[in-house]
C-alpha positions as CSV (number, residue, x, y, z in Angstrom):
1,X,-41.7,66.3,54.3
2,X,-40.3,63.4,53.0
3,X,-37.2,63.8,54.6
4,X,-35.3,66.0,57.1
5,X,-36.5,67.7,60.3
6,X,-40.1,67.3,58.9
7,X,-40.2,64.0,58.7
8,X,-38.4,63.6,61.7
9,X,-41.2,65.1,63.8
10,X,-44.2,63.5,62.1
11,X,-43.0,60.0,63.2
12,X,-42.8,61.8,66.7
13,X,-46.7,62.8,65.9
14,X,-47.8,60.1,64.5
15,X,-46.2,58.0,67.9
16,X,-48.8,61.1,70.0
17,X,-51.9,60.4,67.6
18,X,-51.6,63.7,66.0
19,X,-52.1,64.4,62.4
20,X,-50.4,67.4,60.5
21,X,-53.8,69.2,58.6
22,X,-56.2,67.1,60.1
23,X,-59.6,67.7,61.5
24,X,-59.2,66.9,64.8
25,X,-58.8,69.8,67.7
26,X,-55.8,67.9,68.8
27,X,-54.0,68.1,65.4
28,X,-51.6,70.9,63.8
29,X,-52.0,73.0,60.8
30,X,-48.7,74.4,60.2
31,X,-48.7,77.7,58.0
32,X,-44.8,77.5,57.8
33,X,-42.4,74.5,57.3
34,X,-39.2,76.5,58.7
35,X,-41.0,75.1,61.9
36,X,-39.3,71.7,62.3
37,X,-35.9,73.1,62.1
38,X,-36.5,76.0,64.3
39,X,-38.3,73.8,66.9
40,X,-34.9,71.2,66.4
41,X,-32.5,74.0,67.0
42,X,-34.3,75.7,70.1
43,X,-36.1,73.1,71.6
44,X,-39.3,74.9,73.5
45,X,-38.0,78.2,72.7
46,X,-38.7,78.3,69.2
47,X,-41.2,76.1,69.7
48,X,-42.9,78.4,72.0
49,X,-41.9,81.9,69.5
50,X,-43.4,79.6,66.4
51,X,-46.7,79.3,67.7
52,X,-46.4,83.5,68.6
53,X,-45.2,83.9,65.1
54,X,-48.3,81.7,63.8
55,X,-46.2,79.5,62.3
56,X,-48.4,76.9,63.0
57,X,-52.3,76.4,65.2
58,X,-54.0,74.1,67.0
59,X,-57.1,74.2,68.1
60,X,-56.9,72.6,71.4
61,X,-53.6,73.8,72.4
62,X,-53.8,71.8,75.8
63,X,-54.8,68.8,74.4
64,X,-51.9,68.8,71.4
65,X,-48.9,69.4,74.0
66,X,-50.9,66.8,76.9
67,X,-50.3,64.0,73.9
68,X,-46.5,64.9,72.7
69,X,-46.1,65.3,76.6
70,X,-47.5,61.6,76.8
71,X,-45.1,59.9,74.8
72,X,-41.9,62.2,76.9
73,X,-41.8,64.9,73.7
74,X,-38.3,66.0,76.1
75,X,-36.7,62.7,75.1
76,X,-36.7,63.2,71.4
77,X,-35.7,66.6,71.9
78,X,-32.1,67.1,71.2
79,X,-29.8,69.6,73.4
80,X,-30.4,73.2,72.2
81,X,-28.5,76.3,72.9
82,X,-31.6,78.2,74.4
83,X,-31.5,74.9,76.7
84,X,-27.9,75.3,77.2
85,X,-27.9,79.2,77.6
86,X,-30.8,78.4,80.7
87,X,-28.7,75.9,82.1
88,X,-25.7,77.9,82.0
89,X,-27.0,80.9,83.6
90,X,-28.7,79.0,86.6
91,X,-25.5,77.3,87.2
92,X,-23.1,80.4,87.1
93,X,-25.5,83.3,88.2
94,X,-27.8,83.9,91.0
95,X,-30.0,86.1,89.2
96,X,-32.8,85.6,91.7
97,X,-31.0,88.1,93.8
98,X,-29.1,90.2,91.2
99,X,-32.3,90.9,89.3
100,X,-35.2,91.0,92.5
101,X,-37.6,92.9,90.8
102,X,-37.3,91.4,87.3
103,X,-40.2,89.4,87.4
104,X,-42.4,91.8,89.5
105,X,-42.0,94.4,87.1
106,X,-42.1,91.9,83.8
107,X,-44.6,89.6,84.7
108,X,-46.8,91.2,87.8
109,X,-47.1,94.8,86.4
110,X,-48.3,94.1,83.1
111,X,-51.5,95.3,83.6
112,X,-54.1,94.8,86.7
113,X,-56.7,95.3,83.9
114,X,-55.3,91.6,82.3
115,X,-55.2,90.1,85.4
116,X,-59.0,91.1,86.8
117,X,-60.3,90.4,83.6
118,X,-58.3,86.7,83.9
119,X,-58.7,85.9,87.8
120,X,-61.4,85.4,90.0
121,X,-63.0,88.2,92.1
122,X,-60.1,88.0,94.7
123,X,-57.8,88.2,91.7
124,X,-56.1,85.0,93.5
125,X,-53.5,84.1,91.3
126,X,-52.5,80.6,92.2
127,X,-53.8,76.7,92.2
128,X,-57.7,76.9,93.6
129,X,-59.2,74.0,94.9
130,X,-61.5,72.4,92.8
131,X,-62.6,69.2,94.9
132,X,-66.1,70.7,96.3
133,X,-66.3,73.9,94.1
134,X,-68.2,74.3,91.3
135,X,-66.6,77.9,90.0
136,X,-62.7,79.2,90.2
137,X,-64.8,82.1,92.7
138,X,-65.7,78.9,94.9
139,X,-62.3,76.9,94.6
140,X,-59.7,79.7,95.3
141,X,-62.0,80.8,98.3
142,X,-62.0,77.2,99.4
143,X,-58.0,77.5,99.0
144,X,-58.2,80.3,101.2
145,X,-60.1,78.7,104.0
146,X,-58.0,75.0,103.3
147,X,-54.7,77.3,104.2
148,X,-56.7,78.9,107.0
149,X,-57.6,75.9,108.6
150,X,-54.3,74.2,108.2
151,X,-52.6,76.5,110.1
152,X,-55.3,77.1,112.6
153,X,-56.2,80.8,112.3
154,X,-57.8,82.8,115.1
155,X,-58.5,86.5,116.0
156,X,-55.7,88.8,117.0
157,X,-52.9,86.7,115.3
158,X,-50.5,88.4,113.6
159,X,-50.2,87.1,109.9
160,X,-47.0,87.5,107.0
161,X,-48.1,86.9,103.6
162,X,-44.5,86.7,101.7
163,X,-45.5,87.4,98.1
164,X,-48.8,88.5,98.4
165,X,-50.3,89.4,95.1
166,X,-52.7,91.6,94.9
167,X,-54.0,91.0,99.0
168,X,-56.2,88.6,98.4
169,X,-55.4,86.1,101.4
170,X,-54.6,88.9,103.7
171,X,-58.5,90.6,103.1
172,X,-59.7,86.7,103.6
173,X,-58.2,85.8,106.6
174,X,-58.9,89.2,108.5
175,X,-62.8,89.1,106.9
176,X,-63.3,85.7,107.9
177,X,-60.9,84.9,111.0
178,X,-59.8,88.3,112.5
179,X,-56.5,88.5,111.9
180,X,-53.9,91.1,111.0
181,X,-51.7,90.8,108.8
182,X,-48.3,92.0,106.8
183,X,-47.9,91.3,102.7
184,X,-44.9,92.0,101.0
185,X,-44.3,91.9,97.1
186,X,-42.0,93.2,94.5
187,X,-44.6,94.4,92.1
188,X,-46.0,97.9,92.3
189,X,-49.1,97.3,90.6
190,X,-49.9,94.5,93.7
191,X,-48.8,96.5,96.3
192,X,-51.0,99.7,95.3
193,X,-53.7,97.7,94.6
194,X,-53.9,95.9,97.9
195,X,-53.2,99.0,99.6
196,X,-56.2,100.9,97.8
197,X,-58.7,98.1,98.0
198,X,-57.7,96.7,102.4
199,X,-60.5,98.9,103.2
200,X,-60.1,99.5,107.2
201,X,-59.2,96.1,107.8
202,X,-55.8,95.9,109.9
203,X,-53.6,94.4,107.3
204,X,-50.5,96.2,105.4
205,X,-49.1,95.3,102.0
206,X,-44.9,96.3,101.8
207,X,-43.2,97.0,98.2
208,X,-39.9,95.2,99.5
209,X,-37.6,91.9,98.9
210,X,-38.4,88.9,101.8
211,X,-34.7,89.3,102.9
212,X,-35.2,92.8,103.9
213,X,-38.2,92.2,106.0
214,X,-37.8,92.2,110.7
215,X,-40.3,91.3,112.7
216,X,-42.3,88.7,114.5
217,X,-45.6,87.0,113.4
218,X,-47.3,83.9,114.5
219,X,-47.9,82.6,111.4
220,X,-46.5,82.6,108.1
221,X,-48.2,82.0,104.6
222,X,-46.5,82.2,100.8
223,X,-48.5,81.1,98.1
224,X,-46.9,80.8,94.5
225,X,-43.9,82.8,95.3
226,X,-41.8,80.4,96.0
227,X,-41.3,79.7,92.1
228,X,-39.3,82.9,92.0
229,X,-36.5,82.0,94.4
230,X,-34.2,80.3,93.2
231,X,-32.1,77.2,94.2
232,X,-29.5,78.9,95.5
233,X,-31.7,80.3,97.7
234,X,-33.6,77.9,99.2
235,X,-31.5,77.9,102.2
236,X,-31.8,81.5,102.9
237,X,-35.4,81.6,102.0
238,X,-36.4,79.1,104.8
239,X,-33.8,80.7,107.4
240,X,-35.4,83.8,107.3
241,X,-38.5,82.3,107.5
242,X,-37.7,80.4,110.7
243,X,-36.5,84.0,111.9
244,X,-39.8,85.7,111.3
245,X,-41.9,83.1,112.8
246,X,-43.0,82.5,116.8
247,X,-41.5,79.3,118.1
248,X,-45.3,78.2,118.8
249,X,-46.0,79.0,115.3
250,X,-46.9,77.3,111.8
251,X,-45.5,78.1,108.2
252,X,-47.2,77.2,105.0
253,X,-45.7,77.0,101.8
254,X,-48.1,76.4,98.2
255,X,-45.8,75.8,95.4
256,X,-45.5,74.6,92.4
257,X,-43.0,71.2,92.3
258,X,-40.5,69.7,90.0
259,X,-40.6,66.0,89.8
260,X,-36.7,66.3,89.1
261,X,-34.7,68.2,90.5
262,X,-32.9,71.0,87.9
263,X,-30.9,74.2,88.2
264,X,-32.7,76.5,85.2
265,X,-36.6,77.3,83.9
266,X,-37.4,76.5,81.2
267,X,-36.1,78.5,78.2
268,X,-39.5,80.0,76.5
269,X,-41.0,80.2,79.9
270,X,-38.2,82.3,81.2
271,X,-38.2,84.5,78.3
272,X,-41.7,85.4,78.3
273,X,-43.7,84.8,81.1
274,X,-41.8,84.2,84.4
275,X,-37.8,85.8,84.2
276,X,-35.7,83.8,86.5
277,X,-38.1,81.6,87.2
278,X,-37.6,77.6,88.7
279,X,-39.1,75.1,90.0
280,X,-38.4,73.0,93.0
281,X,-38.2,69.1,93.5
282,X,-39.0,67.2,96.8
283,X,-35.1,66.8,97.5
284,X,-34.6,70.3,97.3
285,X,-37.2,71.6,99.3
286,X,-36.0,68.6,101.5
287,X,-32.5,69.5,102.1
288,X,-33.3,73.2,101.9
289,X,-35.5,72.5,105.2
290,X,-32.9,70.4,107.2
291,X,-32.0,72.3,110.8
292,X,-34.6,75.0,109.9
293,X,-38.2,72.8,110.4
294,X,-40.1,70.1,110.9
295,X,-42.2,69.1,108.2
296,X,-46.1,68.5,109.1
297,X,-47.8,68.2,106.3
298,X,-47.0,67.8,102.1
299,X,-50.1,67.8,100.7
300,X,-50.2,67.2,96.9
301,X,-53.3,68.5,94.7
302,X,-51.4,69.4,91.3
303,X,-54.4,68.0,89.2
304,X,-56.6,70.9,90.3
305,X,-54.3,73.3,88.8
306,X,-55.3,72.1,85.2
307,X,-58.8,73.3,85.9
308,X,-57.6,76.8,87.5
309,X,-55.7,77.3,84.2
310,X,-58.7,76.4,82.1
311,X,-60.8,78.6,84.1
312,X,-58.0,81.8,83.7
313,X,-58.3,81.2,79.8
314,X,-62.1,80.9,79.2
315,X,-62.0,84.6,81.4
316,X,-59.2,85.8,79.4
317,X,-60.7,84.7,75.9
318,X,-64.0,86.0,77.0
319,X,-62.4,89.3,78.0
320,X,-60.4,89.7,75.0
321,X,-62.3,92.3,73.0
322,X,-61.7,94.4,75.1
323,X,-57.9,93.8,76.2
324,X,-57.0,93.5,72.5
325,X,-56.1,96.8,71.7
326,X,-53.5,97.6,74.7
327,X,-52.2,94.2,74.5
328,X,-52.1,93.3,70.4
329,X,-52.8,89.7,68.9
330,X,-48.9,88.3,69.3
331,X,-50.0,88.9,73.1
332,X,-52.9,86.7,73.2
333,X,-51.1,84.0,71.0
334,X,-47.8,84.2,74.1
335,X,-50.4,84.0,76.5
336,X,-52.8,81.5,75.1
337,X,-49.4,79.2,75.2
338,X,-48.7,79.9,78.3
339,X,-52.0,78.9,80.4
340,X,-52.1,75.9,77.8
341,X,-49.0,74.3,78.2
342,X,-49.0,74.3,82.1
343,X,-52.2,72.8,81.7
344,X,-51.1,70.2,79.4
345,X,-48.1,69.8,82.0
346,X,-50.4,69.6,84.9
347,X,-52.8,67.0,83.3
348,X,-50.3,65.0,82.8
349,X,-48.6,65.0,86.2
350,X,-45.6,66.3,84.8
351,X,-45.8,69.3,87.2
352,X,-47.1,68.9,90.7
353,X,-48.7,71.5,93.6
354,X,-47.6,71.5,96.9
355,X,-49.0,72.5,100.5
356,X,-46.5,72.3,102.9
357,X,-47.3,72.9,106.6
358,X,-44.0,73.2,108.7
359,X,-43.3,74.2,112.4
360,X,-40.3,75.0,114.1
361,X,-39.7,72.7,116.7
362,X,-42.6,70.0,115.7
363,X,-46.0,70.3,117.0
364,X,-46.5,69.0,121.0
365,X,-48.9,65.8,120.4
366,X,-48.7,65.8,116.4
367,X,-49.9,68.3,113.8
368,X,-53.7,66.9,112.7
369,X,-54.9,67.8,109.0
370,X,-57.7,69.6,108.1
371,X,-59.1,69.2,104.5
């Protein structure tokens, strides 16, 4: 390593306080030295497809990509044609809409028996909110009742849930606020699930695209779906939104959010975990809005999402025995990078979560908080 891509990224290392074969959980034992060049040709890609490969380990994953994220790892990263292939394909295609279901059926159908091994008892698969609960049952049921309260739920109204998992909010908000209420996804395995488990409550759960959707509700909720629509879309997204809503009525958006604005996912990330997949920034979600609402509310509590994705890999690991033989060992190492890496991303503010509460026409006298 004396030379050459090795050497290259053991100064970058060294800058992170990480130490190739030593004892700390934070530092790398790497089992193949074809790593440095791959990582140098495809950026996170091979990155990412090294650490499936077991080209190299770490024992505190999160901790090892929180340092190299630390001292901006992207800067001394050189262009890489996974990075240009990404770019290329978010700035020619629209594959949001050419490929709808992609992600449902990659990502979202894998298994519902990964995914209530991994999630809390709701199987609520998105940011909970950490700052009074003690468990990930207590924060995403706190979530729940935040995005209740923030858009002022009572009995009788009528509820759409666009991207609704596995029916999760819908049961909540009928159980706790007597509402009914309308899901709609684009993955099978949620939709038959929330069917099978709505019990007699009055709430619905649609296998079907947000475009496709008529109606009227007085209030609108989507909560980590947003990820999957695309720039391009934005505009169309929130105008058929603004259809679909009661002039009197209230629209809240949880997202994950971009401190920059870009036109592509990342390459390894795309690949694997979420197809199509991107990330908004402020300005687009901005502009995206103009002539459609009035923003109420942008409420910011990213940091809580590096304790959700903790939570969903102490589940997972503890589960794994028994998820091992469906899923195989290359599974758990794609996965394990996954839930570590946002959290490294999260921790370090690098990624963001947003609340948005918007209204149509503004609220008469002011839209007033609740937290």
């Amino acid at each position: 390593m004396n030379s050459g891509p090795g050497r290259y990224f053991a100064d970058i290392l060294e800058r992170a306080g990480i130490e190739i074969g030593g004892d700390r959980p934070f530092d790398i034992a790497v089992h193949d030295e074809r790593l440095w060049g791959r990582v140098l040709s495809h950026g996170t890609l091979g990155f990412g497809e090294a650490y499936m490969d077991g080209w190299f380990d770490v024992e505190a994953l999160d901790q090892f990509i929180a340092r190299l994220l630390e001292i901006d790892i992207y800067a001394h990263l050189k262009p890489d044609l996974g990075l240009a292939v990404s770019y290329l394909r978010g700035r020619l295609l629209n594959l949001q809409r050419l490929r709808v279901s992609e992600v449902g059926e990659k990502h979202y159908d894998i298994g519902n028996d990964l995914y209530a091994a991994m999630l809390d008892k709701r199987l609520i698969y998105s940011c909970g909110y950490w700052q009074e609960a003690p468990t990930l049952d207590a924060a995403q049921e706190a979530k729940l009742d935040l995005i209740c309260r923030k858009i002022g739920l009572a009995p009788g109204m009528k509820v759409l849930d666009i991207g609704s998992g596995w029916g999760g909010f819908l049961r909540f908000a009928a159980e706790r606020y007597g509402i009914e209420g309308v899901g709609i996804t684009i993955s099978q395995q949620q939709a038959a699930f929330a069917e099978a488990n709505k019990g007699s409550l009055p709430i619905e759960t649609r296998l079907m695209d947000y475009l496709a959707l008529e109606g009227r509700f007085d209030r609108i909720v989507s909560i980590g779906m947003f990820e999957h629509v695309g720039y391009k879309n934005y505009r169309a997204y929130f105008a058929k939104a603004r259809a679909l809503l009661a002039p009197d009525g209230l629209f809240l958006l949880h997202t994950i959010g971009n401190n920059f604005s870009s036109t592509h996912g990342d390459p390894w990330t795309e690949k694997y975990i979420f197809p199509n997949g991107m990330l908004p920034s402020i300005g687009q979600i901005g502009a995206a809005l103009e002539k459609r609402f009035v923003m109420e509310d942008w409420h910011n509590f990213g940091a809580d999402y590096d304790r959700t994705l903790m939570a969903w890999w102490a589940n997972f690991d503890a589960a794994w025995p028994g998820l091992r033989d469906r899923y195989g060992d290359r599974f758990r190492r794609m996965w394990r990078f996954y839930l570590m890496s946002f959290a490294a991303m999260f921790r370090t503010r690098n990624l963001q979560l947003w609340q948005l509460v918007l209204s149509p026409a503004g609220v008469r006298g002011g839209y007033r908080r609740l937290s």
